[in-house]
KOLDO-394657 format. One record per atom (N, C-alpha, C): z, x, y; residue in three letters. Coordinates in steps of 0.05 Angstrom, whole numbers, padded with zeros to 5 digits, always signed. Example, Ala and Ser with C-alpha at 12.3 -4.5 7.8 and 13.67 -1.06 7.14 Angstrom:
+00156+00264-00114ala +00156+00246-00090ala +00156+00264-00066ala +00142+00257-00045ser +00143+00273-00021ser +00157+00258+00001ser 
% end
This chain:
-01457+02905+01830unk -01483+02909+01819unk -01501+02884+01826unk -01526+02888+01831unk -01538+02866+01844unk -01555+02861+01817unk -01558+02825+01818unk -01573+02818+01796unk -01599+02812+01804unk -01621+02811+01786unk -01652+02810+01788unk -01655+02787+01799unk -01649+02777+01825unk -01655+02761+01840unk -01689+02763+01856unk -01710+02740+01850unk -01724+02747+01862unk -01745+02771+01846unk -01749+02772+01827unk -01759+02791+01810unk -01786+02778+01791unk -01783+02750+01786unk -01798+02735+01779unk -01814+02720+01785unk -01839+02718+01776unk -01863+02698+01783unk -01873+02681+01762unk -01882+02662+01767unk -01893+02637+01758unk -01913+02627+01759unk -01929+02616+01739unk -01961+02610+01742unk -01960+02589+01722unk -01982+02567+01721unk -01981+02544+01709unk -01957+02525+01688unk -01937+02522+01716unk -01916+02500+01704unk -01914+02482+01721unk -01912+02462+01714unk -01906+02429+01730unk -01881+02443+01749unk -01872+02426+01773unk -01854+02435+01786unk -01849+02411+01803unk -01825+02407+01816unk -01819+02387+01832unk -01809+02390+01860unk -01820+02390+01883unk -01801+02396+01911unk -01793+02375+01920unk -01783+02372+01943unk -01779+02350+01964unk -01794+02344+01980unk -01790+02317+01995unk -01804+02310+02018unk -01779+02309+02045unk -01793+02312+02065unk -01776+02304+02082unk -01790+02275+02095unk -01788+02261+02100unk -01795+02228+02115unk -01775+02226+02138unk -01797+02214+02157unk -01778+02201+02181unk -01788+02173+02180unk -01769+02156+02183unk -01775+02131+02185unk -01772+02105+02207unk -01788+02096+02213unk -01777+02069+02240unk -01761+02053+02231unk -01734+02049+02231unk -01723+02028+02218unk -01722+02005+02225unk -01738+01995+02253unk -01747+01964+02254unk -01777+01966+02243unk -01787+01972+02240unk -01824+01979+02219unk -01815+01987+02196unk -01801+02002+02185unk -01796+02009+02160unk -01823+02034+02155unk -01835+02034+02174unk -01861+02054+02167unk -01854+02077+02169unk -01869+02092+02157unk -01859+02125+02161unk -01878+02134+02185unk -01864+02154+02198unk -01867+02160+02224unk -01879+02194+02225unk -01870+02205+02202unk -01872+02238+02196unk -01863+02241+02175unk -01876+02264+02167unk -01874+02269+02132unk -01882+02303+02131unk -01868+02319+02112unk -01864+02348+02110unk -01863+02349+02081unk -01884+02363+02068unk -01874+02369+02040unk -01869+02397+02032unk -01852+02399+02022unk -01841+02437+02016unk -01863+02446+02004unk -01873+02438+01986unk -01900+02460+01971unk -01914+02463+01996unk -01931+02454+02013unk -01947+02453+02037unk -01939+02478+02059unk -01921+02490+02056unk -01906+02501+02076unk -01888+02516+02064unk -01880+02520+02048unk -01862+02542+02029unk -01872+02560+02002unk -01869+02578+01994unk -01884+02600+01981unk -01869+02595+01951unk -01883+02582+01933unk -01871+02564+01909unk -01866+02591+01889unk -01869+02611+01904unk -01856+02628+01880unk -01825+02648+01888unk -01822+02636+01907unk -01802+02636+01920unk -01779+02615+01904unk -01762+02624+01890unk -01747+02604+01877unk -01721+02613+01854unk -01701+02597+01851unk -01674+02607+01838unk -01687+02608+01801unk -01685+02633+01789unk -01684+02627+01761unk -01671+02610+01746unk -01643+02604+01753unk -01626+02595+01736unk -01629+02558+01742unk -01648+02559+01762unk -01652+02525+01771unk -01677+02519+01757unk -01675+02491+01739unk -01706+02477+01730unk -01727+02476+01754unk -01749+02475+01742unk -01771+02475+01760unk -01771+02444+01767unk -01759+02425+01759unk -01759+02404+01768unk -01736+02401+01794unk -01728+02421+01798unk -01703+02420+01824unk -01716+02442+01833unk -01735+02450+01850unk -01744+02474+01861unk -01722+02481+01884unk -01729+02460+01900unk -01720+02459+01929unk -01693+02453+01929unk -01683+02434+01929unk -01660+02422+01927unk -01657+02416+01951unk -01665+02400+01969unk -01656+02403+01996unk -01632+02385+01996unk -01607+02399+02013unk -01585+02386+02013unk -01575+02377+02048unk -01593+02388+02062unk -01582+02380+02093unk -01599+02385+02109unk -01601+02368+02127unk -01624+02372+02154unk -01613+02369+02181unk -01620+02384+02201unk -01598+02371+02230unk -01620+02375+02250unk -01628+02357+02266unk -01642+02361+02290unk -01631+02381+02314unk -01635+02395+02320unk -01624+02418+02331unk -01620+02410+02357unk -01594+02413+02369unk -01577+02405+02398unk -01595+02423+02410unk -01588+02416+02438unk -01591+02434+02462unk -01577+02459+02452unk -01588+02487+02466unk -01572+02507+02461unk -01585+02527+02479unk -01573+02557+02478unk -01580+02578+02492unk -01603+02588+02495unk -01611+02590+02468unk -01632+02601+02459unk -01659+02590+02471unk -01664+02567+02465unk -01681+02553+02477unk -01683+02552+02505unk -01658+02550+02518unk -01658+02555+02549unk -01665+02577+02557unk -01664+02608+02542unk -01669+02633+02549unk -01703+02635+02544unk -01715+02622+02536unk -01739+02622+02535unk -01754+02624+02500unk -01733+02618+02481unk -01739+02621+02453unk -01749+02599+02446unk -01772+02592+02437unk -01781+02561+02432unk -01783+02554+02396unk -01781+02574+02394unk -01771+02564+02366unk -01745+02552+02357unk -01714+02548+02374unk -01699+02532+02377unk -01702+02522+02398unk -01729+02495+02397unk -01723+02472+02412unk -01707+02452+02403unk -01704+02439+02421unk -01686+02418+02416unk -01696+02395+02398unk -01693+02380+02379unk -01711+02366+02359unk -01713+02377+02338unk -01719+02398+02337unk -01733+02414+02315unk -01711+02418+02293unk -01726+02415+02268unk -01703+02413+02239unk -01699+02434+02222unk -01677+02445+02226unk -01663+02459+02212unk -01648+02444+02189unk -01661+02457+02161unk -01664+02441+02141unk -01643+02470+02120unk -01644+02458+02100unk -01629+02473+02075unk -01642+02468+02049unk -01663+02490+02026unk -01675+02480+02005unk -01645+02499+01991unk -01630+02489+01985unk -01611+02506+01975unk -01609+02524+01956unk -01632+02517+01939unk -01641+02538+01911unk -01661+02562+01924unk -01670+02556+01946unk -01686+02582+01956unk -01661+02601+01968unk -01643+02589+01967unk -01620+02615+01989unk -01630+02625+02019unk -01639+02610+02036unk -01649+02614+02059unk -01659+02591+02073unk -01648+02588+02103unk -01645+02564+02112unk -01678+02570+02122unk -01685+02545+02139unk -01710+02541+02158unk -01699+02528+02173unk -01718+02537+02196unk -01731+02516+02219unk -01758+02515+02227unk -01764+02471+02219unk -01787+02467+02216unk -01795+02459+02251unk -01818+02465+02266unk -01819+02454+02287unk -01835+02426+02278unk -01827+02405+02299unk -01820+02386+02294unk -01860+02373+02302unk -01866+02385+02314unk -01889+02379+02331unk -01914+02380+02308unk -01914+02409+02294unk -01935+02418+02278unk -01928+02427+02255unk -01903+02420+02249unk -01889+02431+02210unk -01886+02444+02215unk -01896+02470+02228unk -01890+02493+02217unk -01873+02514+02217unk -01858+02519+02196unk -01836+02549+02192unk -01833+02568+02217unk -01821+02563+02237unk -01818+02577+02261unk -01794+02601+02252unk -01773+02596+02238unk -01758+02616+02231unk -01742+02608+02201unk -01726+02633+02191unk -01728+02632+02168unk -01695+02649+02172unk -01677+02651+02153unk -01655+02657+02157unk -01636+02665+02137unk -01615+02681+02133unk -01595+02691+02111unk -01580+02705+02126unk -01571+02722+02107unk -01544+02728+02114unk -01542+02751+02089unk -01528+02782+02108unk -01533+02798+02081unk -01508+02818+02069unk -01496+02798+02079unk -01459+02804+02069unk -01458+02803+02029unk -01462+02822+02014unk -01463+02817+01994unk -01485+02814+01987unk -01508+02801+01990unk -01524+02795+01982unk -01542+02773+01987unk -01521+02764+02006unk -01536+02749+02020unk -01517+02716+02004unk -01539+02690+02020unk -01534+02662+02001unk -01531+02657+01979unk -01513+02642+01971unk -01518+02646+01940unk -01507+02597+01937unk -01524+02586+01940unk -01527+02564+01939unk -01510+02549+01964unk -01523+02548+01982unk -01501+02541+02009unk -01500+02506+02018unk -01485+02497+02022unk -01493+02476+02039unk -01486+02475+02064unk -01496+02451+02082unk -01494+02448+02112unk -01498+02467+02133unk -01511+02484+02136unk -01527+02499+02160unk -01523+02479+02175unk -01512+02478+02205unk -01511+02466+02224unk -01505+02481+02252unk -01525+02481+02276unk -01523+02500+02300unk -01497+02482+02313unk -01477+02498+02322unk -01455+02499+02339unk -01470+02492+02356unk -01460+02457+02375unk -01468+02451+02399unk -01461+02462+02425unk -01475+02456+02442unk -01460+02468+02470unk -01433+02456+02475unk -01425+02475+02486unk -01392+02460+02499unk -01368+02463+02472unk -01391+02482+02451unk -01363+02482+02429unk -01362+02514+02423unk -01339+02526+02417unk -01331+02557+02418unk -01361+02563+02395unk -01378+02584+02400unk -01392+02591+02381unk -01423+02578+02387unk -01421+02567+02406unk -01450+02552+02421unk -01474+02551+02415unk -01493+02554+02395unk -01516+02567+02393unk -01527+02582+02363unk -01498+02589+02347unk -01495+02601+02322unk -01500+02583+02302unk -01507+02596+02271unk -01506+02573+02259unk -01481+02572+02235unk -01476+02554+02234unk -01442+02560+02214unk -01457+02538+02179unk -01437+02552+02162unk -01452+02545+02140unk -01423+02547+02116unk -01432+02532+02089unk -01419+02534+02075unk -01428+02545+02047unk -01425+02571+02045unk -01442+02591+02025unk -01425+02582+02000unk -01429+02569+01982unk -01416+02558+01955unk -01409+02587+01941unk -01425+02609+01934unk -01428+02635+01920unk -01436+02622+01887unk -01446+02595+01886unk -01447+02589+01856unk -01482+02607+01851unk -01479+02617+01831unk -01505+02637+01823unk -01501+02663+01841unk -01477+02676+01853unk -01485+02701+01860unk -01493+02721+01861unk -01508+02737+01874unk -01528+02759+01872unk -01504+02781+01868unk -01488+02785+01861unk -01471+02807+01854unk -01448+02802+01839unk -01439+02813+01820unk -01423+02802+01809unk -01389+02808+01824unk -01394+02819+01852unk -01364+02817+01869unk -01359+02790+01874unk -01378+02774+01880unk -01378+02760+01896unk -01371+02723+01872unk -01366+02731+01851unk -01367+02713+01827unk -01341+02695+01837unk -01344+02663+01835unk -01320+02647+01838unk -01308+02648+01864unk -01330+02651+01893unk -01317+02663+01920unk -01334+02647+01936unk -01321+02629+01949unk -01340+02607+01965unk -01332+02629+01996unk -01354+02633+02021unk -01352+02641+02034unk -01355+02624+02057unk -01351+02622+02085unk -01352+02607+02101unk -01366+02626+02130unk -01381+02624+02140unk -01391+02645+02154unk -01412+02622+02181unk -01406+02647+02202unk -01428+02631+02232unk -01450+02661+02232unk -01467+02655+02236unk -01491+02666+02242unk -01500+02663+02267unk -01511+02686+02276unk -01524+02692+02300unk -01556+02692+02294unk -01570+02671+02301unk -01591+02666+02288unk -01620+02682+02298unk -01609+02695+02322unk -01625+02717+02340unk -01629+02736+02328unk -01604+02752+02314unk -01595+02779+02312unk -01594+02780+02273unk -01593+02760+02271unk -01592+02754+02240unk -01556+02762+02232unk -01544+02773+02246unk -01519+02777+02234unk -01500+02764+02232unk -01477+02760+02215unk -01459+02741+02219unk -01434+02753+02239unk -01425+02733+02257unk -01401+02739+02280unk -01380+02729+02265unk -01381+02720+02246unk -01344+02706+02232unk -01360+02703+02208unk -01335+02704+02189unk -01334+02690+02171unk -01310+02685+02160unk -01296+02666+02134unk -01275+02665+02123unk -01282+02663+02107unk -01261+02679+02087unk -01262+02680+02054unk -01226+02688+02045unk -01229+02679+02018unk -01212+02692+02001unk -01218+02716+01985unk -01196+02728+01989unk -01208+02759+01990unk -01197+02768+01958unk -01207+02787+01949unk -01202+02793+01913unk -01223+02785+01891unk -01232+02793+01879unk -01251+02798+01852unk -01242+02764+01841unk -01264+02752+01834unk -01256+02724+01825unk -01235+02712+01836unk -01226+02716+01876unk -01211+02696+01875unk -01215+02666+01884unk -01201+02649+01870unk -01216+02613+01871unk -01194+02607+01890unk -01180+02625+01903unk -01175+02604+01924unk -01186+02590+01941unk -01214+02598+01945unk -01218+02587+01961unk -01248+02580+01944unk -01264+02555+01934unk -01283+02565+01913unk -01295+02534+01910unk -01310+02524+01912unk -01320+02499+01915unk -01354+02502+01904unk -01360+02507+01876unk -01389+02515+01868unk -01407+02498+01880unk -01403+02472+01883unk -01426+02447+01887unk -01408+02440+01909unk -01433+02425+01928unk -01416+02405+01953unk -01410+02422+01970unk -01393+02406+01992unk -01378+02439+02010unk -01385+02432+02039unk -01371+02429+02060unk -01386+02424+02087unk -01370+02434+02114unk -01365+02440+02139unk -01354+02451+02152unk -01362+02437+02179unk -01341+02441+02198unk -01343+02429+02226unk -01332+02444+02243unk -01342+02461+02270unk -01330+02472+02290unk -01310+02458+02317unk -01282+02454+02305unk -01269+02443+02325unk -01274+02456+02359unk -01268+02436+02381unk -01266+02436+02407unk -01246+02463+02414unk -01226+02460+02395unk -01206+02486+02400unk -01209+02507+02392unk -01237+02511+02380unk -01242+02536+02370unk -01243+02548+02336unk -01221+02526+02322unk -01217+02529+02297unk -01241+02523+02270unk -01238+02516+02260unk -01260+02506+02236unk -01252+02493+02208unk -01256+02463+02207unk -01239+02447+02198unk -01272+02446+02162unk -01259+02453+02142unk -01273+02462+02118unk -01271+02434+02103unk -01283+02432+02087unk -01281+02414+02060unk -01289+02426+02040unk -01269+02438+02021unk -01277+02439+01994unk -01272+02426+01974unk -01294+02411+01971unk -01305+02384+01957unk -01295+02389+01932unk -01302+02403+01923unk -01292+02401+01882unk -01268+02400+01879unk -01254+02409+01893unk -01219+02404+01900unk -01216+02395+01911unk -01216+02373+01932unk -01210+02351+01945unk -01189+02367+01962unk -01196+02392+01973unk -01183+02408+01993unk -01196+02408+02017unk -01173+02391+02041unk -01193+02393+02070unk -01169+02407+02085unk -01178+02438+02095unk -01162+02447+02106unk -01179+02467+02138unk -01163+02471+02154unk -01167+02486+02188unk -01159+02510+02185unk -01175+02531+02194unk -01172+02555+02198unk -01181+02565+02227unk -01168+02580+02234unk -01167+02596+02261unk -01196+02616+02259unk -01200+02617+02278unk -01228+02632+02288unk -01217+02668+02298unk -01206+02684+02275unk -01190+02708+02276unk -01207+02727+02269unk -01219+02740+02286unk -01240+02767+02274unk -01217+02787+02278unk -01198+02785+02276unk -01179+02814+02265unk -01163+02804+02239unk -01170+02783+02233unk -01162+02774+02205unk -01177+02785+02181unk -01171+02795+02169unk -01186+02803+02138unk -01197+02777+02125unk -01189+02759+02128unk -01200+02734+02113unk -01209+02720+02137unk -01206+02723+02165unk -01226+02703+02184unk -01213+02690+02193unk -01180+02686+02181unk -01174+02660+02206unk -01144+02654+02193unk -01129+02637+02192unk -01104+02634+02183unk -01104+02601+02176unk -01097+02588+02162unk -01091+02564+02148unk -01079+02552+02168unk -01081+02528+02181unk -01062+02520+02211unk -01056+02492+02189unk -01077+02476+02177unk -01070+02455+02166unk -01094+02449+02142unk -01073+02433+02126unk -01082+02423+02100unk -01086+02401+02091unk -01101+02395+02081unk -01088+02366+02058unk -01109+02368+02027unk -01091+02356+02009unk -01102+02365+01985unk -01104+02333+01982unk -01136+02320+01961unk -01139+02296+01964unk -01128+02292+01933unk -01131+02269+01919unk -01118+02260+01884unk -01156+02267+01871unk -01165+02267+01888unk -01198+02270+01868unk -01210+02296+01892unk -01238+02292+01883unk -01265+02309+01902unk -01257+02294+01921unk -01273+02306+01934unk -01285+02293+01967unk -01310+02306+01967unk -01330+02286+01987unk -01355+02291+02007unk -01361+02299+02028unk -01363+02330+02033unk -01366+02336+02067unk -01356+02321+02084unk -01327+02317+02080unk -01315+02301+02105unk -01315+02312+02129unk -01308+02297+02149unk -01305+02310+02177unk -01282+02289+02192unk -01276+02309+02216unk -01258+02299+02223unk -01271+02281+02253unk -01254+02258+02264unk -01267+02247+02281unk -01245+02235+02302unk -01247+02238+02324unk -01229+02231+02339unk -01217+02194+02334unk -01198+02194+02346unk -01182+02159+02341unk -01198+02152+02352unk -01223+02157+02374unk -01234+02129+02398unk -01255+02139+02388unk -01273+02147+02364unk -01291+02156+02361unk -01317+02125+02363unk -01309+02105+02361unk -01327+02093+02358unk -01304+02056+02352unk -01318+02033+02361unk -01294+02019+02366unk -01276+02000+02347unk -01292+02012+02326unk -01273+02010+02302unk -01251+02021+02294unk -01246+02040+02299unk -01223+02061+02302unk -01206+02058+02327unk -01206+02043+02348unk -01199+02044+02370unk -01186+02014+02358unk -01184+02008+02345unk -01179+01977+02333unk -01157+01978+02311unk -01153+02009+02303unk -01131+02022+02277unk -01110+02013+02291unk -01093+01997+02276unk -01062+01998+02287unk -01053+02027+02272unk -01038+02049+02292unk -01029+02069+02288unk -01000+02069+02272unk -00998+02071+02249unk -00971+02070+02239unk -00952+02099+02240unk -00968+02116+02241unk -00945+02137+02249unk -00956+02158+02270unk -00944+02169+02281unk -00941+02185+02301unk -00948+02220+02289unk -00968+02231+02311unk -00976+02257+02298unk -00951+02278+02298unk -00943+02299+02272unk -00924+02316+02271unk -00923+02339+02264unk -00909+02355+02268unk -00919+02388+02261unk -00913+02393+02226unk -00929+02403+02211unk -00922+02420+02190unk -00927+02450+02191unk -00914+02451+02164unk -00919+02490+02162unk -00940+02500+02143unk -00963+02507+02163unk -00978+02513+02140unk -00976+02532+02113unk -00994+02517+02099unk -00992+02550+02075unk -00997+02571+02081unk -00983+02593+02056unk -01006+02616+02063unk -01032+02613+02055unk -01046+02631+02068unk -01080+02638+02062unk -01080+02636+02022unk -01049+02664+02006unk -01053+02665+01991unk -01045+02645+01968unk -01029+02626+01975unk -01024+02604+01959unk -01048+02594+01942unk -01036+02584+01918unk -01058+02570+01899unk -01050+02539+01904unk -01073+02525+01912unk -01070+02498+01906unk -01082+02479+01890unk -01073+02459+01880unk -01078+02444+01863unk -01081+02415+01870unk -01103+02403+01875unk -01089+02369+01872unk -01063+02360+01845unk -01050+02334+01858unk -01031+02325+01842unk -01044+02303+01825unk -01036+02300+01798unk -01041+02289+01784unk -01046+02254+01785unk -01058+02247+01788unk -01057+02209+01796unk -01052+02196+01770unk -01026+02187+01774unk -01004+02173+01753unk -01017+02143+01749unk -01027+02131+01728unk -01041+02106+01720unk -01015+02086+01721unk 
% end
């Protein structure tokens, strides 16, 4: 059953959005500035969020090189910011030149977003090139199937449809379920290495469209607290890391199942 999402309007209440700023960091001056009321339709907005969190913006990415742009689409140029107001449930892209809302975006599996973070376009040279992959929390969902069910999904930002997604599958199931926080990364090999933050669960799943849930568990690790949109980064990523004395040597485990429940372990004082 779908809930009255989007049903309501608003007229003389204080309200608070975001700014976006770019800044010179040898000037410290601001360089460009974007304000959400200026450019977004203020009655556009989550009920269950204060008017003092309209927007919530939780992530911005300057948009890589990609297909689209090369095929003659100029609304993914390269530069241009693909942003997240997460309480609106629908990503943007601002062009970078003149502000303005070039495209607008969801996803209508269920009902669509239901508080997402990290919208980020798949670079070139990585499986999925051009898509945009995201981490749909499901906290406030527009249906009550979809209650306690974090989803993980790539978008085809042409076609509007999603080409993958992963989930845990069943009526309230938390296996897989991260309400706040939440971030995702498209490995080189094709996989997709998740963080669910509220559980301090960072685990890889396979890129399986004959999978019912999207992909298969290849590896895990459960942290003693949360975590923050971690990511993973190669040993020579930068020459601090190239400076790690390596104490052990990489080794195979067995992953879980998809249906296993996990728990962090308790941290003994």
């Amino acid at each position: 059953m779908e809930l009255p999402w989007g049903t309501f309007k608003r007229s003389g209440v204080n309200m608070r959005g975001d700014v976006l700023l770019e800044v010179n960091p040898k000037t410290d001056k601001v360089v460009w500035k974007w304000n959400t009321w200026e450019h977004l339709d203020l009655n556009k907005f989550s009920p269950v969020c204060p008017n003092s969190d309209w927007t919530h913006m939780n992530s911005i990415q300057e948009l890589p090189e990609n297909k689209w742009y090369d095929g003659g689409d100029k609304r993914f140029k390269s530069g241009n910011l693909l942003v997240n107001p997460r309480n609106l449930d629908e990503f943007y892209i601002i062009e970078k030149e003149t502000g303005k809302v070039v495209w607008a975006g969801n996803h209508s599996y269920k009902y669509g977003l239901a508080h997402c973070h990290e919208p980020q376009m798949i670079a070139k040279g990585l499986p999925g090139a051009g898509n945009i992959i995201f981490f749909d929390n499901g906290l406030f969902a527009k249906t009550r199937d979809r209650v306690g069910m974090t989803l993980l999904g790539e978008l085809n930002p042409v076609t509007g449809e999603l080409e993958w997604q992963y989930e845990s599958k069943g009526y309230s199931n938390m296996h897989f379920f991260s309400k706040t926080m939440g971030s995702e990364s498209r490995l080189p090999n094709g996989n997709t290495f998740i963080s669910e933050d509220n559980t301090g669960r960072l685990f890889e799943v396979t890129h399986d469209l004959k999978n019912p849930e999207g992909g298969e568990i290849v590896w895990e690790y459960m942290m003693p607290t949360y975590s923050q949109r971690s990511r993973i980064y190669l040993a020579d990523y930068c020459p601090q890391f190239k400076q790690i004395k390596r104490v052990t040597k990489p080794f195979a485990v067995n992953p879980p199942k998809n249906e296993d429940f996990h728990i962090a372990p308790t941290i003994q004082k």
